[in-house]
N, C-alpha and C positions, 0 to 999 in steps of 0.2 A: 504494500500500500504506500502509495505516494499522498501526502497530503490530507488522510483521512479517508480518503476514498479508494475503492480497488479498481483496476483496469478494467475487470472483466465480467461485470456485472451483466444482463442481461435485459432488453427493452428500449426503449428508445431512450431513457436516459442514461444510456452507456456513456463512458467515460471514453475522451479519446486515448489512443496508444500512446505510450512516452516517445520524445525525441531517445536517438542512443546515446545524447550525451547526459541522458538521467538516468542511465543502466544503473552506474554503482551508486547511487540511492537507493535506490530499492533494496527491498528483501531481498535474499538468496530465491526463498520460495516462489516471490513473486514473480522475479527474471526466468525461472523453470516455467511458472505458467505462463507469461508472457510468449516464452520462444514455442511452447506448443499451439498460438492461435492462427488461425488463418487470417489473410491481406496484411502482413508485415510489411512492411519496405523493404527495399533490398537495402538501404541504410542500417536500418536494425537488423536484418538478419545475419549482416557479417559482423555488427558490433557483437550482437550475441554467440556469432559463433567465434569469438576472439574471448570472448570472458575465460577462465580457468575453472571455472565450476564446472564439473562432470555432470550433475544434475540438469544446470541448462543445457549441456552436451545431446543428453538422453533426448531431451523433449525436442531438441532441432532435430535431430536424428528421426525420429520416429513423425515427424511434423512432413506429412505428404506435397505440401507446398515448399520443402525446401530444395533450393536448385541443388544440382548437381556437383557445381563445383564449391558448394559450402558442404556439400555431405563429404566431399572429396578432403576438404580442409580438415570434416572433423574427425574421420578416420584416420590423418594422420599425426592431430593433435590429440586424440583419446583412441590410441590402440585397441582397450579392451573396450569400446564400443562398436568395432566394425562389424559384430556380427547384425543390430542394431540400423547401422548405415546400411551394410550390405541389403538388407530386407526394406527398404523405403525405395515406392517405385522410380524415382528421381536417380538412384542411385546407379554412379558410372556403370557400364557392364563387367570392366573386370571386379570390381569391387563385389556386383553381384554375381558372379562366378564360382565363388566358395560355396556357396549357399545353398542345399538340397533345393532341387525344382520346384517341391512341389511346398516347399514353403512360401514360395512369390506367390502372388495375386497373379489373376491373369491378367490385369492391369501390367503389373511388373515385368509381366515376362512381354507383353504388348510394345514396352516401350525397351525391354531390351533386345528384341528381336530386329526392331527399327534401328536400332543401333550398330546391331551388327550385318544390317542388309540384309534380311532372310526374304529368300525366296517364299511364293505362296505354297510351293511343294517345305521348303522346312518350314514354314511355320505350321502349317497342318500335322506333318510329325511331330512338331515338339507342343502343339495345345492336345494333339492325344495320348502326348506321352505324359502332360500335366494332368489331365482328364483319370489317365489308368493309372498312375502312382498312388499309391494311401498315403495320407498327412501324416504324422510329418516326418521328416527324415528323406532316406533314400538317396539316392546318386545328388552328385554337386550337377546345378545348372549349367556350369561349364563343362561337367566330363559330357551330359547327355549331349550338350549341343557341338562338340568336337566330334561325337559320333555321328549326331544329322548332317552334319559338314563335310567330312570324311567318307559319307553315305551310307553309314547304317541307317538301317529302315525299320528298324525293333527286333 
């Protein structure tokens, strides 16, 4: 809470978002909820992903509007958050390459297929290879799709 009042209240009398140069004002707590809402600036979203708190770490991480190259940032400013990074559909494709397939959204794999130029023939392989996998676990998205690439066909 800034000033008495919290960011994030609800209804038309919302409170606007902070500028980023009132990040370290704030609660710890607060900058954690702050970085998990949607229509940030890109001003605030790099101030937030430069804080040193792990907490606000988590919540940009897992925050579906954040770009790519701030997931990219905070994978390699919080190591033990990439698995985190890796699973937000934004995130780079190698990053999300570690990460069993069938833990992505079909969102995620949508936009890492675009990334990596898939053909309509592999992306049909690899939404029925998301389709037939059980949650969670299983092969890394990157070994399945080195095998759709290579031309395994299941």
């Amino acid at each position: 809470m800034v000033g008495g009042y919290g960011y994030f209240s609800s209804g038309s009398d919302e409170a606007p978002l902070p500028a980023a140069s009132d990040l370290q004002r704030m609660h710890p707590a607060d900058r954690a909820s702050l970085a998990g809402q949607a229509g940030l600036s890109p001003e605030l979203v790099d101030a937030l992903a430069h804080c040193d708190d792990e907490l606000v770490a988590t919540s940009l991480a897992m925050n579906h509007e954040t770009p790519s190259a701030v997931l990219q940032t905070l994978a390699q400013r919080h190591p033990a958050l990439a698995g985190w990074v890796a699973r937000n559909p934004n995130a780079p494709a190698l990053l999300k390459d570690s990460v069993p397939l069938r833990d992505h959204t079909a969102y995620s794999l949508q936009i890492y297929l675009d990334e990596r130029g898939a053909s309509d023939q592999e992306r049909a392989v690899m939404y029925a290879e998301h389709a037939r996998l059980p949650p969670p676990g299983g092969p890394s998205l990157g070994d399945v799709w080195g095998r759709v690439r290579g031309g395994w066909r299941g």
